[in-house]
Every structure is written in structure tokens, then in C-alpha cells.
BALOBA-1460 file (C-alpha; in Angstrom, 3 decimals):
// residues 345
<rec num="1" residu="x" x="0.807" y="21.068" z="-0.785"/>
<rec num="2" residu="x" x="4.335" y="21.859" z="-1.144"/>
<rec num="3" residu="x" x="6.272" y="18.669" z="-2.328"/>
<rec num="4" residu="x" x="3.588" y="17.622" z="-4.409"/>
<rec num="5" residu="x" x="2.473" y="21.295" z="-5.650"/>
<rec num="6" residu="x" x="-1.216" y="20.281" z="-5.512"/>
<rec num="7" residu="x" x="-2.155" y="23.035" z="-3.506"/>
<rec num="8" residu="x" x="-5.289" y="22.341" z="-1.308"/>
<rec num="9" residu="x" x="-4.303" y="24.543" z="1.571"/>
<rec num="10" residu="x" x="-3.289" y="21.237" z="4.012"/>
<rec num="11" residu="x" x="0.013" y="20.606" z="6.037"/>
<rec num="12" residu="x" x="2.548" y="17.834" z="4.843"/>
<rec num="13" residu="x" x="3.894" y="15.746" z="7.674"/>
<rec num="14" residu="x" x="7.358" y="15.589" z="6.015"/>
<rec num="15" residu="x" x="10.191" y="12.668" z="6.233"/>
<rec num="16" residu="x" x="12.662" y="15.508" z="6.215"/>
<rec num="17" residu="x" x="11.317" y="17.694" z="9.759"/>
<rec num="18" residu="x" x="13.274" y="15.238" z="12.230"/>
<rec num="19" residu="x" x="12.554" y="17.433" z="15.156"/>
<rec num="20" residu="x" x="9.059" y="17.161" z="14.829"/>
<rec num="21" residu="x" x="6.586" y="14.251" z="16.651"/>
<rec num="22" residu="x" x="4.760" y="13.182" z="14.122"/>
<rec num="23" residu="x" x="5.665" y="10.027" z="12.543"/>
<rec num="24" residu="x" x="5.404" y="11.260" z="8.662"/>
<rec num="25" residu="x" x="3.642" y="7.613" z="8.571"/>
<rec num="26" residu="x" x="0.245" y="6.523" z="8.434"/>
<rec num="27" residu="x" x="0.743" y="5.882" z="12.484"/>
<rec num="28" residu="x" x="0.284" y="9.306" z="13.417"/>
<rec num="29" residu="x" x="-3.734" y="8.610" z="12.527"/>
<rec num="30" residu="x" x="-4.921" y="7.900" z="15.796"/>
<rec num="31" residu="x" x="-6.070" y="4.280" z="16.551"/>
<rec num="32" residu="x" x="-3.459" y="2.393" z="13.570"/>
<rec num="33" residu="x" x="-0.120" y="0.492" z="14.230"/>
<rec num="34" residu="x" x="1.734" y="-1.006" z="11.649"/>
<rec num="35" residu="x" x="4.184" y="-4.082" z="11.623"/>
<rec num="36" residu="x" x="6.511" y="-5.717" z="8.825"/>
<rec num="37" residu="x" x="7.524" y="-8.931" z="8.742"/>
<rec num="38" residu="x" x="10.674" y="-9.683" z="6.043"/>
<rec num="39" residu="x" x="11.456" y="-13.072" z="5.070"/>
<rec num="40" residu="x" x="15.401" y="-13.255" z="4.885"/>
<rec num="41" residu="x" x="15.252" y="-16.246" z="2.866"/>
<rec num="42" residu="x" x="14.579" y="-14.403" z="-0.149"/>
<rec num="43" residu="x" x="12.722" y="-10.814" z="-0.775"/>
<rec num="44" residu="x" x="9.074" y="-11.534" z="0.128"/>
<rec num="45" residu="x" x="7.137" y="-10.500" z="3.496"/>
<rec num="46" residu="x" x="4.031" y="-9.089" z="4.449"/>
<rec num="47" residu="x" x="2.456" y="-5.834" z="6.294"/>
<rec num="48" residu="x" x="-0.107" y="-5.197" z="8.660"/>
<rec num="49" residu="x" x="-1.988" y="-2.596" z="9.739"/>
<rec num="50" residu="x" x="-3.939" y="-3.146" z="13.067"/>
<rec num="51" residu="x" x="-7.024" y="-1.130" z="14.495"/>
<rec num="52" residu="x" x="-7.280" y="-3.532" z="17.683"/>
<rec num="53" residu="x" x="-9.904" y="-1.325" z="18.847"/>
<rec num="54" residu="x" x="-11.591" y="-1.679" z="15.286"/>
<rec num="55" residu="x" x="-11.950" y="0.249" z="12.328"/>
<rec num="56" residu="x" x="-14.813" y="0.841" z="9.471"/>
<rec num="57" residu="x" x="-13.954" y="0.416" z="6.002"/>
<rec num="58" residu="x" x="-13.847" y="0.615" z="2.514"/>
<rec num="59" residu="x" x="-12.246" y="-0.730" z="-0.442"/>
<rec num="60" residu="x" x="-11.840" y="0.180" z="-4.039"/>
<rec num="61" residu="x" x="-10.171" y="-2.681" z="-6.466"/>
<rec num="62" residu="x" x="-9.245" y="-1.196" z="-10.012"/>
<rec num="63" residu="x" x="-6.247" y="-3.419" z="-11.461"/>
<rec num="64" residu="x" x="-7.644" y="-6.042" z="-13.253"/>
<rec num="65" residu="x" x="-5.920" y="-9.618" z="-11.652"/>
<rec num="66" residu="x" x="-6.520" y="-8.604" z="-7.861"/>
<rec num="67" residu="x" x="-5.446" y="-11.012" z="-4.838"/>
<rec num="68" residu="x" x="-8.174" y="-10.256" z="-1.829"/>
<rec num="69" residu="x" x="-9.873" y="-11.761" z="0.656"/>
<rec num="70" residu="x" x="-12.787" y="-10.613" z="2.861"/>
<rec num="71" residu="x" x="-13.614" y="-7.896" z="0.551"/>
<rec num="72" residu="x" x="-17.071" y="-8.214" z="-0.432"/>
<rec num="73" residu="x" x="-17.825" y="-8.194" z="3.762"/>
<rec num="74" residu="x" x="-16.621" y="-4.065" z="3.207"/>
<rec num="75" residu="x" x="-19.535" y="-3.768" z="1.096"/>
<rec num="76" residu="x" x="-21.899" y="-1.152" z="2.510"/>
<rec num="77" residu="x" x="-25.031" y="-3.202" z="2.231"/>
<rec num="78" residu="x" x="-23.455" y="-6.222" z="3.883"/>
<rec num="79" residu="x" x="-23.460" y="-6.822" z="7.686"/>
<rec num="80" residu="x" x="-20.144" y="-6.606" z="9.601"/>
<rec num="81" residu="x" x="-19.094" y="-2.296" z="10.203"/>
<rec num="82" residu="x" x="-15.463" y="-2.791" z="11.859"/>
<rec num="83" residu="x" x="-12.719" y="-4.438" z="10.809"/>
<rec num="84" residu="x" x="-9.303" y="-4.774" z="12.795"/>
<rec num="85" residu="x" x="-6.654" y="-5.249" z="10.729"/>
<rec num="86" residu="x" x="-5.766" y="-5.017" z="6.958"/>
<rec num="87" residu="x" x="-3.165" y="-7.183" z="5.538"/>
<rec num="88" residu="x" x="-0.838" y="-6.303" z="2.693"/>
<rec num="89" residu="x" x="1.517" y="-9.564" z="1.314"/>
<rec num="90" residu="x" x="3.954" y="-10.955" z="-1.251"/>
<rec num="91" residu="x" x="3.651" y="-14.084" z="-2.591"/>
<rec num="92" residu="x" x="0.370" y="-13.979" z="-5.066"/>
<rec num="93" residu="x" x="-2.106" y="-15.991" z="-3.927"/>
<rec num="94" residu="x" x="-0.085" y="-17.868" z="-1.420"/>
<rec num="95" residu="x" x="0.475" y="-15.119" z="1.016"/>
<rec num="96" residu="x" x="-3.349" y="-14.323" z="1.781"/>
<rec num="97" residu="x" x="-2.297" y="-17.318" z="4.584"/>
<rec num="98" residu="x" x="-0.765" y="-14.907" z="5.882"/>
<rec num="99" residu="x" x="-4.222" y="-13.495" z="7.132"/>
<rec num="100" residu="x" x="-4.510" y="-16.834" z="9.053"/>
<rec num="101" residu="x" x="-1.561" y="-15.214" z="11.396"/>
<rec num="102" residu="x" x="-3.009" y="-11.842" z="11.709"/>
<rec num="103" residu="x" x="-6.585" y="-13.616" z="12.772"/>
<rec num="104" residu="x" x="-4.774" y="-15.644" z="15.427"/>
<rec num="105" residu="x" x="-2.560" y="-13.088" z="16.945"/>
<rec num="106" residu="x" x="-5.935" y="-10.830" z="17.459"/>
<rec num="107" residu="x" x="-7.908" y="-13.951" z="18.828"/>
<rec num="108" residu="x" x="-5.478" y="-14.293" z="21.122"/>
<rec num="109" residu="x" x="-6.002" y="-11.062" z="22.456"/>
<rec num="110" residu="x" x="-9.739" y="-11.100" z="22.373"/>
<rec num="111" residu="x" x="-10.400" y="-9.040" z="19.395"/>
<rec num="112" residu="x" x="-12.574" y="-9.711" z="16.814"/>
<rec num="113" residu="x" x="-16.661" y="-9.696" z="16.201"/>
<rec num="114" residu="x" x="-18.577" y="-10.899" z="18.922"/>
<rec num="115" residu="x" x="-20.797" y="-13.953" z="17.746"/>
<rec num="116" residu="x" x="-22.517" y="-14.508" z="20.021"/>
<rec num="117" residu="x" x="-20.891" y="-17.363" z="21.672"/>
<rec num="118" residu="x" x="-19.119" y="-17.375" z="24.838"/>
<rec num="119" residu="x" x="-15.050" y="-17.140" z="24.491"/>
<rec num="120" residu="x" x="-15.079" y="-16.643" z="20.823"/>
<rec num="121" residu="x" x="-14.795" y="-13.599" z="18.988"/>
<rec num="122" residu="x" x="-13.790" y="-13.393" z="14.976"/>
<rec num="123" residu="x" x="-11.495" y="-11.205" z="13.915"/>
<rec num="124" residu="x" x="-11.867" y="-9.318" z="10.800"/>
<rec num="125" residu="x" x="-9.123" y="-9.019" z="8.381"/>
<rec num="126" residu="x" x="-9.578" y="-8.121" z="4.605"/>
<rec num="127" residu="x" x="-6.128" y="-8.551" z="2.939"/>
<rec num="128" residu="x" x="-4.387" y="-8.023" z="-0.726"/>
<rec num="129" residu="x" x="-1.696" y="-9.807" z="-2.021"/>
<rec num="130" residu="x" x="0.710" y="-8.596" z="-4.579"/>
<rec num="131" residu="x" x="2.829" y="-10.850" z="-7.232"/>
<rec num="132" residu="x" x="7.038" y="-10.908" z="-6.553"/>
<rec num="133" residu="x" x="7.341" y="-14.714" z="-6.786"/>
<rec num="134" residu="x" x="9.803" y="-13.384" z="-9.800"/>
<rec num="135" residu="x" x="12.216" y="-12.025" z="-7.287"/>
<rec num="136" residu="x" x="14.426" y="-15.167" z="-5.511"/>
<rec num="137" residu="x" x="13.042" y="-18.808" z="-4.573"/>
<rec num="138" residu="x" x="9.371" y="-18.852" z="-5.808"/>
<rec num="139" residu="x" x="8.917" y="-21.370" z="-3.169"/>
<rec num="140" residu="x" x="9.169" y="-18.645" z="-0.077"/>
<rec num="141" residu="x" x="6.279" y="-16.772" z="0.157"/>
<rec num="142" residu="x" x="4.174" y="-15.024" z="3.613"/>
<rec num="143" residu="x" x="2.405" y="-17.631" z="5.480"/>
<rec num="144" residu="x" x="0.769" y="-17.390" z="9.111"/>
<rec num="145" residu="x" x="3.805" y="-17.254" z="10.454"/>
<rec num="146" residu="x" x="4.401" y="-14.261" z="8.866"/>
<rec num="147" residu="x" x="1.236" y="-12.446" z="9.515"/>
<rec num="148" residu="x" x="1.895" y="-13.461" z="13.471"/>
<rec num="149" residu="x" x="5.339" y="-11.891" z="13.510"/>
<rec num="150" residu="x" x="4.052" y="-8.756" z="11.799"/>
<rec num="151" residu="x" x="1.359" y="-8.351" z="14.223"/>
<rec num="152" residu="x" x="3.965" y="-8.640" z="17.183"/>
<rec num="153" residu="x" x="6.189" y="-6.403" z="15.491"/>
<rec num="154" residu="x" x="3.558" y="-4.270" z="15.190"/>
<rec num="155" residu="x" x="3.412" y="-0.147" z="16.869"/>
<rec num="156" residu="x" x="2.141" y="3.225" z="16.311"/>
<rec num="157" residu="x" x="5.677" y="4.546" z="16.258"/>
<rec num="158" residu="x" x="8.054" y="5.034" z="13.032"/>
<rec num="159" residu="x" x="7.475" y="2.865" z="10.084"/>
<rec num="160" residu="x" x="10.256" y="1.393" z="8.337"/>
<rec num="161" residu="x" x="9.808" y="1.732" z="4.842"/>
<rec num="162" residu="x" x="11.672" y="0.296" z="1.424"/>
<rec num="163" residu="x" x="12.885" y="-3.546" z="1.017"/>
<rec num="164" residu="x" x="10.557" y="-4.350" z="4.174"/>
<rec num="165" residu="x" x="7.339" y="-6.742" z="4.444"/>
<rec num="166" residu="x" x="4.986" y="-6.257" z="1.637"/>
<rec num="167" residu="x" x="7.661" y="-4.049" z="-0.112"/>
<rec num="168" residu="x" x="10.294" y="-6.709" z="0.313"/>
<rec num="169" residu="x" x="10.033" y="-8.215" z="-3.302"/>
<rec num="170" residu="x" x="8.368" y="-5.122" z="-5.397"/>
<rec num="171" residu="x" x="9.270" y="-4.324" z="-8.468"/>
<rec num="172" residu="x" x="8.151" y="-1.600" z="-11.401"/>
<rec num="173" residu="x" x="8.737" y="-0.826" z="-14.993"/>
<rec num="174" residu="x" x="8.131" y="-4.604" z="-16.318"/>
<rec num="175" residu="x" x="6.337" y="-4.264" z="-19.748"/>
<rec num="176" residu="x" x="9.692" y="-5.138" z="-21.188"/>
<rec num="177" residu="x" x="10.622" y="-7.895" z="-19.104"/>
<rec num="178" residu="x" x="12.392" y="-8.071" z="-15.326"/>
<rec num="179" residu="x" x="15.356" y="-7.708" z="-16.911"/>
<rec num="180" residu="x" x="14.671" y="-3.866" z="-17.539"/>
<rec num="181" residu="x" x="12.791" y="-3.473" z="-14.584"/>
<rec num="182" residu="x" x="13.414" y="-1.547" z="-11.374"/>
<rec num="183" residu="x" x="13.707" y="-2.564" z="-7.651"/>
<rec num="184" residu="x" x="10.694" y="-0.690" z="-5.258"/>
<rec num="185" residu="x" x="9.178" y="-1.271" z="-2.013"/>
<rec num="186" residu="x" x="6.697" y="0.224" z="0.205"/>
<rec num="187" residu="x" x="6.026" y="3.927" z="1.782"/>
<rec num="188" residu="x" x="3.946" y="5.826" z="3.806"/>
<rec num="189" residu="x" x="3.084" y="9.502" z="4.684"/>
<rec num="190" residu="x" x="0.460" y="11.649" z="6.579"/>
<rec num="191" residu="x" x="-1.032" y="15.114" z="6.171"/>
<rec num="192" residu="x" x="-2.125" y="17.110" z="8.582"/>
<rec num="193" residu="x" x="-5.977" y="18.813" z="7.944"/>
<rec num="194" residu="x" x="-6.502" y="22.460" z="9.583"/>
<rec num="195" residu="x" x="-9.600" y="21.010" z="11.632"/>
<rec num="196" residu="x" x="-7.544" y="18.681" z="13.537"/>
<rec num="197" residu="x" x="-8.258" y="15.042" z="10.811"/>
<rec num="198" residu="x" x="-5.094" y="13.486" z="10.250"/>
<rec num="199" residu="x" x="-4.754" y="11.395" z="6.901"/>
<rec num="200" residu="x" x="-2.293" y="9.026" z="6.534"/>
<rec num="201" residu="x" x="-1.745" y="6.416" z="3.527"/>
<rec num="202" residu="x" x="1.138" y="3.507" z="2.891"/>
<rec num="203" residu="x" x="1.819" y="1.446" z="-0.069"/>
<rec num="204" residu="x" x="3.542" y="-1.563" z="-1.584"/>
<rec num="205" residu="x" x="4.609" y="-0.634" z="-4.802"/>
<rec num="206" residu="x" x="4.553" y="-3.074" z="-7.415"/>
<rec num="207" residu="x" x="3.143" y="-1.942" z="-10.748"/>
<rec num="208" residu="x" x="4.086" y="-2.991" z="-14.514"/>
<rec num="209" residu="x" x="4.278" y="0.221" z="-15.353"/>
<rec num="210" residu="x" x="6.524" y="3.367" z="-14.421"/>
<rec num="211" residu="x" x="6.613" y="6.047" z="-11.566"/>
<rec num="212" residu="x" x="6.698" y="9.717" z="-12.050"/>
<rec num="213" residu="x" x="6.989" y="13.006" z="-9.596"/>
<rec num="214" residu="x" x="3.714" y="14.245" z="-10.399"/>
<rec num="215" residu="x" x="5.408" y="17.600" z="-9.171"/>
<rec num="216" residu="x" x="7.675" y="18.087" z="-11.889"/>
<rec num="217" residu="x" x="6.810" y="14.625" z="-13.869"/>
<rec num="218" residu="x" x="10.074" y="13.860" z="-13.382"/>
<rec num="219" residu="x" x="10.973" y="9.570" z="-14.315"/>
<rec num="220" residu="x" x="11.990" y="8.515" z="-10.937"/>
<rec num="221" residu="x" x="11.934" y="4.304" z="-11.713"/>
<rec num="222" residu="x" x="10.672" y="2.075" z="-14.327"/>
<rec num="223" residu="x" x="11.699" y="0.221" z="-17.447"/>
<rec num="224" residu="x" x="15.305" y="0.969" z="-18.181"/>
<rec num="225" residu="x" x="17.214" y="0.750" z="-21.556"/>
<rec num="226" residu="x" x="18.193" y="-2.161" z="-23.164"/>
<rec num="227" residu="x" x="21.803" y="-1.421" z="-21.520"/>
<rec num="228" residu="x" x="20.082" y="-1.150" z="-18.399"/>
<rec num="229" residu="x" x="21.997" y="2.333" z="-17.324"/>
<rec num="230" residu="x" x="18.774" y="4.588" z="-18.078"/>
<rec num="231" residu="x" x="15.220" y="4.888" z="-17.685"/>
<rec num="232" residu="x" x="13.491" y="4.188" z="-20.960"/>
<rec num="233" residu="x" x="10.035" y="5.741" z="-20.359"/>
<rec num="234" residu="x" x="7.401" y="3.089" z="-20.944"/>
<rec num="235" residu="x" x="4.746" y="4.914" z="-22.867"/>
<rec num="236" residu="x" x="7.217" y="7.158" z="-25.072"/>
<rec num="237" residu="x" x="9.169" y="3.846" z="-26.212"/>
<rec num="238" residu="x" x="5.733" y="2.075" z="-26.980"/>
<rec num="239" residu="x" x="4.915" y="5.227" z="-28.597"/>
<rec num="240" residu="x" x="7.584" y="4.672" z="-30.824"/>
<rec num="241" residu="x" x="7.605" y="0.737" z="-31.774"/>
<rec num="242" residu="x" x="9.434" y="-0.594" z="-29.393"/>
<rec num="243" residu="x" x="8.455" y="-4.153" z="-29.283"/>
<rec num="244" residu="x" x="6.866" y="-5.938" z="-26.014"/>
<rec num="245" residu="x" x="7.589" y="-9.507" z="-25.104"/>
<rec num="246" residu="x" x="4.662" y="-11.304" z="-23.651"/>
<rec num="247" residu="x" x="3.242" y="-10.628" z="-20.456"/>
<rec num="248" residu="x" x="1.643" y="-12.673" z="-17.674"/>
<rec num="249" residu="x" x="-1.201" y="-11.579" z="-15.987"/>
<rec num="250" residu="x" x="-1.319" y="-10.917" z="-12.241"/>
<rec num="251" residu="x" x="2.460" y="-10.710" z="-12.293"/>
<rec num="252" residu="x" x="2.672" y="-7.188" z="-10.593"/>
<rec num="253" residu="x" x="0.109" y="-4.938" z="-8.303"/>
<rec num="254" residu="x" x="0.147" y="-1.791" z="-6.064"/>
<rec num="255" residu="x" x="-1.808" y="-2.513" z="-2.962"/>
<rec num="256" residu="x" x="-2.189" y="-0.136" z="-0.488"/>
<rec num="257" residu="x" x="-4.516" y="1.818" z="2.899"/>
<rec num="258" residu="x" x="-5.609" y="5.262" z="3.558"/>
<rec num="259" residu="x" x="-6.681" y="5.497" z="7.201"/>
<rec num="260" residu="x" x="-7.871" y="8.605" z="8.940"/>
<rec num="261" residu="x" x="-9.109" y="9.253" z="12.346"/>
<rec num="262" residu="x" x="-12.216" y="10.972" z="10.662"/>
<rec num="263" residu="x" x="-15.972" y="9.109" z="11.964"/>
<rec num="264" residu="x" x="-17.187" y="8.047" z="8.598"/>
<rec num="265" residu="x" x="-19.754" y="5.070" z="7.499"/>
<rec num="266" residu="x" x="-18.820" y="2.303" z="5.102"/>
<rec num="267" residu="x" x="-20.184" y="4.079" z="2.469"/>
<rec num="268" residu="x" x="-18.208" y="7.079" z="2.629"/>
<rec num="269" residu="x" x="-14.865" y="4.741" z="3.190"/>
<rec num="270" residu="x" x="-15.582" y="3.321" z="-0.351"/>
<rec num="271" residu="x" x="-16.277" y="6.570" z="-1.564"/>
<rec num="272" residu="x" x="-12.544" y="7.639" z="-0.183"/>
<rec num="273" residu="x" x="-11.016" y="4.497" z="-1.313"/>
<rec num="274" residu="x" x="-12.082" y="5.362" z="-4.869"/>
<rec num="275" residu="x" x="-10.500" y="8.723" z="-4.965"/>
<rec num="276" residu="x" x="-7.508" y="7.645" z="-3.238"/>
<rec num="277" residu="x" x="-6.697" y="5.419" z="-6.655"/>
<rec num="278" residu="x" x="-5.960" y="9.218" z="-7.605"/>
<rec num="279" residu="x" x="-3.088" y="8.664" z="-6.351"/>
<rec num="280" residu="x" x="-2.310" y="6.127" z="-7.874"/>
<rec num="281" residu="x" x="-2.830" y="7.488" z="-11.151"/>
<rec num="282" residu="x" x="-0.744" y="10.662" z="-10.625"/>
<rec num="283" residu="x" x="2.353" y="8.718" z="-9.778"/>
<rec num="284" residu="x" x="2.269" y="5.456" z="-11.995"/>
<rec num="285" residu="x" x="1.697" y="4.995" z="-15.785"/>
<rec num="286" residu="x" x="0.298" y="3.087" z="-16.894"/>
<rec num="287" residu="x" x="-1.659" y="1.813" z="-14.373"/>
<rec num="288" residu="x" x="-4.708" y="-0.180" z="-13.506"/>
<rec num="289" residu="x" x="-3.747" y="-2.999" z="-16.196"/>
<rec num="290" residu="x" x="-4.823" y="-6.163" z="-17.080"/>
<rec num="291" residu="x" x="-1.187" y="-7.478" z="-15.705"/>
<rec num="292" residu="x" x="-2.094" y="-5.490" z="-12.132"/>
<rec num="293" residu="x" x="-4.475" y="-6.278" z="-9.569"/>
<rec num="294" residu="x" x="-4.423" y="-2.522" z="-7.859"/>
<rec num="295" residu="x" x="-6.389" y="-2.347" z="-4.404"/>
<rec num="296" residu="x" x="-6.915" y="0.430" z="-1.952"/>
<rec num="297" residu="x" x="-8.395" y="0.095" z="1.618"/>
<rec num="298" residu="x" x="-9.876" y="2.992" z="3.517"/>
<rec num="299" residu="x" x="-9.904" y="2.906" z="7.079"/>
<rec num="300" residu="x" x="-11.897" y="5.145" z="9.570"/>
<rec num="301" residu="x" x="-10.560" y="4.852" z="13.223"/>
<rec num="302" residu="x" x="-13.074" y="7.609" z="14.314"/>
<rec num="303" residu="x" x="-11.108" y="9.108" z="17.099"/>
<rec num="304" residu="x" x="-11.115" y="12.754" z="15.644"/>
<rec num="305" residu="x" x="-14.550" y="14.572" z="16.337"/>
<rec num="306" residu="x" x="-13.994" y="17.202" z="13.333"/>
<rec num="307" residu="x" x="-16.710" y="17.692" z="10.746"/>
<rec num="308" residu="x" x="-16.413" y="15.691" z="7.809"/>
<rec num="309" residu="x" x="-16.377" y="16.635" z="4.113"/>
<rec num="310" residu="x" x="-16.083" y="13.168" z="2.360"/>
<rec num="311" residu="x" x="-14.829" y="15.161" z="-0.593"/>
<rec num="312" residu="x" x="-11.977" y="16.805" z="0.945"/>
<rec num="313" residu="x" x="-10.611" y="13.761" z="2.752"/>
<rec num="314" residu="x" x="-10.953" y="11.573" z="-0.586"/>
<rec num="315" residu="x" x="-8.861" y="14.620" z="-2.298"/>
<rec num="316" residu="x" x="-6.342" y="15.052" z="0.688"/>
<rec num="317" residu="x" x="-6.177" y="10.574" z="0.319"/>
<rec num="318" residu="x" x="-5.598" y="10.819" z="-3.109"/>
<rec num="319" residu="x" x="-2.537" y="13.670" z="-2.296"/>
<rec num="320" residu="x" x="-1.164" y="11.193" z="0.578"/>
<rec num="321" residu="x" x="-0.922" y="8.188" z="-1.138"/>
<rec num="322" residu="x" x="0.843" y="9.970" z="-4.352"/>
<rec num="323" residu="x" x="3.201" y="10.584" z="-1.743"/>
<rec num="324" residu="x" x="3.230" y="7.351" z="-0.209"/>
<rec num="325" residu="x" x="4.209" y="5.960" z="-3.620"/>
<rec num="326" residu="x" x="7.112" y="8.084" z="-4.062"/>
<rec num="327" residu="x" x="8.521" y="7.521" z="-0.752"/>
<rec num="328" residu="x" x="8.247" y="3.745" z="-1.811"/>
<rec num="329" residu="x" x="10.272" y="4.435" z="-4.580"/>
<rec num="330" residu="x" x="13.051" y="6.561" z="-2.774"/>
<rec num="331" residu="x" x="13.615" y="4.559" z="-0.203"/>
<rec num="332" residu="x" x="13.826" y="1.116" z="-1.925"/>
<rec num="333" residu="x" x="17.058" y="-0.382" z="-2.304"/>
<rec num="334" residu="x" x="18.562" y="-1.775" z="-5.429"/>
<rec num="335" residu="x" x="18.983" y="-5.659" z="-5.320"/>
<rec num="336" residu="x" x="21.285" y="-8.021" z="-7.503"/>
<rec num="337" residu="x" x="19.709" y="-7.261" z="-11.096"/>
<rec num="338" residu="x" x="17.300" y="-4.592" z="-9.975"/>
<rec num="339" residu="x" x="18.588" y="-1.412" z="-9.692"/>
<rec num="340" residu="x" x="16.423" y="1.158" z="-7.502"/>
<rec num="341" residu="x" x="15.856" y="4.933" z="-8.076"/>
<rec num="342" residu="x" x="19.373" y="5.810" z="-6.009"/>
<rec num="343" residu="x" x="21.517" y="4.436" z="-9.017"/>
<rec num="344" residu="x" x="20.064" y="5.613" z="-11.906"/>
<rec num="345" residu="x" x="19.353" y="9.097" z="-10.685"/>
């Protein structure tokens, strides 16, 4: 793949091709709109992405101090196939209310599993949460207010990406302290398959450690200098001594979705989410810490009739969502204290 230089023979749906239709967002998989809400009172807000007309999935939970809810119902074993909507939020543990929003915007529209009893259907919404109660009033966080807004704001057009909803309050590069750290947000991108899939991933950024071009493994954000005018590289600098202050668990986390319009079964979405922490792992280091609580949702809309090779879509996720994160990353915008990618490059 060009940008990335990984090379398995797919299409990139770049940022950079205005003239074309495609959305370069995880929208263009058929069957997924996305919606932000942004709370202006401080950075904080939330993201959803709704498959009204439901979607199976998968999720794969690596970081070490995760924020979920209604993950164990993805399990393969357990009962419930379709879910239809994912929820991605600031404000640690707080902002899973926001879920309460997203489940009473669908209700409203009569979405959700049917139970069996007449006029009432529950909607399913798994959701991840990631920690930027560091960034402005501590008290403001994503509630169900917020998780009803997104959902109105909600389309299968462009996606705005950077300071918005989940991205609003992210932050990398904080193993020496917010002080040295870096302002991010959140980003999306889709590939294009030869047999017609379309993969498409998006991403709140908000890891302790630092973000590379896996391209070129070029620094593009993280801990900065003790000046705070250049990137520091967090690995080479512990490498050499440099000493770290202490660190509070659950204080960061990249959260994220791959969806594709592939048919798959639960199984196979857990299978995808797995290898799309690939991505992950190509763009930020270190990752998967005790301090992060890194989770990955895979969605199936099964719109696309193509034949499926689990392995190439979880390699092809894994290759979306490395691009996902760098988009996060370019497109953030420095705040008062937090410098993004634009001012140190």
C-alpha cells in the first residue's frame, strides 16, 4: 500500500484524492454512520458509530486498565449476533453513560433486539472509554446527553476528524508527565479490496506512549524534551536513564473500530479485531501498557457478497487502522500546553 509501504496489493482510499466519492472514512463501508459530539466546556466528547440495521461483532481488549461495557455479550459462545452501535468516549469511567444516550436515541427509532415483548426492543451497544479527565475541568465528562447528540449528528458522509468527540481530550507521549506530552485526537481511513470488500477503521488516540510513521519510522508526536521544543523519543531516552516520574494507571488508552461490509460470524470478527491491534503496534510504542486500556471493535455490516479470507481482511484491518492512527495524529490540533504534530514538525 503506498503511504504505508506495506504492500499487499489493495487500494488506499486517500484524504488527499478530493475529486473522488469515497469518504477516505470508515463511512464508505456500507451499512456504518458515524457522529461526534464535542463538549465546548472543556476538551472531552464522545463518538458513535451506528449500524441501525445491525451489525455482528468482535472485540479484542489488549491494554491492561480497559473502560468497556457490553463486551463479554461479543463473545462467540454467548447469545446476542448483532449489535447496532459502538460507542467510543472521554471521560474514564464516567462517559460509558454516554451509552445510555446512544440506547435511547435507537429505542426511539425501534432498533434494538427483539425480546419478545410487544413495543420493546433493546438496543445493543458495546462501548470503550478512554482517560483525558487530565485535559480541562475533570468535572465535564460524556453523559447521555452526549451519546444522544452524537447519534443525531450522526451520517454516512465525511467524518470530521482531530479535536472532535472521542478525540476531543487525547493525548500521547506521557511516560514523563503531561507536561512533555503531545495533543492527539481521532482518525479514520478506508481501503478499498480488489473483490469489491471495503475496510474501513477510526480511532481515538490516546496512548502513554509515542507515535511513529511505520513507513519511514519517522517520530511524528510523543514525549517532548524537557524544553518542550522537540520530540524526545520515549524508548531511546529510557534507554539511556532518563528518569520516570510515577504513573497512574488507566490514565491514557487508544480505543478504536474496524468495520467492513464483508458477511462474517462473531468468531471471525474477534479473529479480525485481534489482528487489527497490528495496527496498533506499528504506529505506537510502547503500547498495550499497564497505564492503557487499548480496545478494538470489529464490525461486519454484511452488505458486500465477496468471498471472504478472514486472513486478508484481519491484515488489510491491521493496515487501515495504522493509518487511522496517523491521521489522528495529523489532524489534531495543538491546545494551550499541548502542542500537536503541526508545531513540532
Amino acid at each position: 500500500m503506498g503511504s504505508l509501504g506495506f504492500g499487499f496489493g489493495i487500494t488506499p482510499i486517500l484524504h488527499t484524492f478530493a475529486q473522488s466519492k469515497s469518504n477516505s472514512a470508515i463511512t464508505d463501508v456500507s451499512g456504518i454512520k458515524v457522529g461526534h459530539f464535542t463538549d465546548s466546556r472543556r476538551p472531552t466528547g464522545c463518538t458513535v458509530i451506528l449500524t441501525e440495521s445491525g451489525a455482528v461483532a468482535g472485540v479484542d481488549v489488549r491494554g491492561a486498565a480497559p473502560g468497556t461495557r457490553e463486551t463479554d455479550l461479543l463473545d462467540p459462545k454467548n447469545l446476542v449476533q448483532q449489535v447496532h452501535a459502538i460507542l467510543l468516549s472521554g471521560g474514564s469511567a464516567f462517559g460509558l453513560d454516554a451509552a445510555t444516550g446512544v440506547m435511547k436515541f435507537l429505542e426511539s427509532r425501534g432498533i434494538g433486539y427483539d425480546v419478545g415483548i410487544r413495543g420493546v426492543k433493546v438496543p445493543i451497544v458495546p462501548a470503550a472509554i478512554l482517560f483525558d479527565l487530565n485535559v480541562g475541568d475533570a468535572k465535564v465528562r460524556p453523559d447521555a446527553k452526549a451519546g444522544y447528540q452524537a447519534c443525531k449528528n450522526a451520517s454516512d458522509k465525511l467524518v470530521r476528524e482531530g479535536n472532535v468527540g472521542a478525540g476531543a481530550g487525547a493525548t500521547v507521549g506521557k511516560f514523563f508527565g503531561m507536561s512533555r506530552a503531545m495533543k492527539s485526537g481521532i482518525g479514520t481511513a478506508s481501503i478499498k479490496l480488489p473483490g469489491g470488500i471495503t475496510v474501513g477503521a477510526i480511532v481515538a488516540v490516546n496512548a502513554v506512549g509515542d507515535v511513529f510513521d511505520p513507513s519511514n519510522n519517522k517520530l511524528l508526536a510523543g514525549a517532548r524534551s524537557r524544553d518542550g521544543k522537540k520530540l524526545l523519543g520515549t524508548m531511546e531516552a529510557i534507554k539511556r536513564g532518563e528518569n520516570l516520574p510515577p504513573l497512574l494507571g488507566g490514565t491514557n488508552t487508544t480505543i478504536g473500530v474496524v468495520a467492513m461490509d464483508a458477511k462474517l460470524d462473531k468468531a471471525q470478527c474477534q479473529k479480525i479485531a485481534q489482528m487489527a491491534h497490528d495496527g496498533l503496534a506499528r504506529t505506537i510504542n510502547p503500547v498495550h501498557t499497564m497505564y492503557d486500556g487499548d480496545t478494538i471493535f470489529a464490525l461486519s455490516t454484511g452488505l458486500e457478497a465477496a468471498p471472504v479470507n478472514v486472513t486478508l481482511l484481519g491484515a488489510t484491518s491491521a493496515l487501515v487502522m495504522a493509518q487511522a492512527v496517523i491521521r489522528a495524529i495529523k489532524t489534531a490540533e495543538s491546545i494551550p500546553g499541548l502542542p500537536s504534530s503541526k508545531d513540532l514538525s
